[in-house]
C-alpha angles and dihedrals in degrees: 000000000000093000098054092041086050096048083044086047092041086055100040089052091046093058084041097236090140090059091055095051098049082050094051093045089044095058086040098043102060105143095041112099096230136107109248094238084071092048088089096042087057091042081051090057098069107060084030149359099203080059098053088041090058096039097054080041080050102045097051 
C-alpha cells in the first residue's frame, strides 16, 4: 500500500496539484490553526492513514 500511495504523492507534487489544494484549503480554512502545507496531510488521514503518513515523509 505505501509504494503505490508514494509514486501517487511523487506525481501529485510534481504537477503541483499538492501545492493548489493547500492554496484552496488555506483561503477556505481560515479559523483552523494550521499552515496550509498540512492541510492535505490531514485531509490524507481520513480515507487513510498510510496515506497521511507518506504524504507528511514526502513533504520533508
Amino acid at each position: 500500500m505505501t509504494i503505490p500511495v508514494t509514486v501517487l504523492v511523487f506525481v501529485l507534487i510534481d504537477a503541483g496539484f499538492l501545492d493548489v489544494l493547500a492554496d484552496f484549503l488555506k483561503e477556505h480554512a481560515v479559523f483552523i490553526p494550521v499552515p496550509g502545507e498540512a492541510l492535505p496531510i490531514i485531509a490524507a488521514q481520513f480515507t487513510a492513514n498510510i496515506a497521511a503518513y507518506t504524504i507528511a515523509g514526502n513533504l520533508l
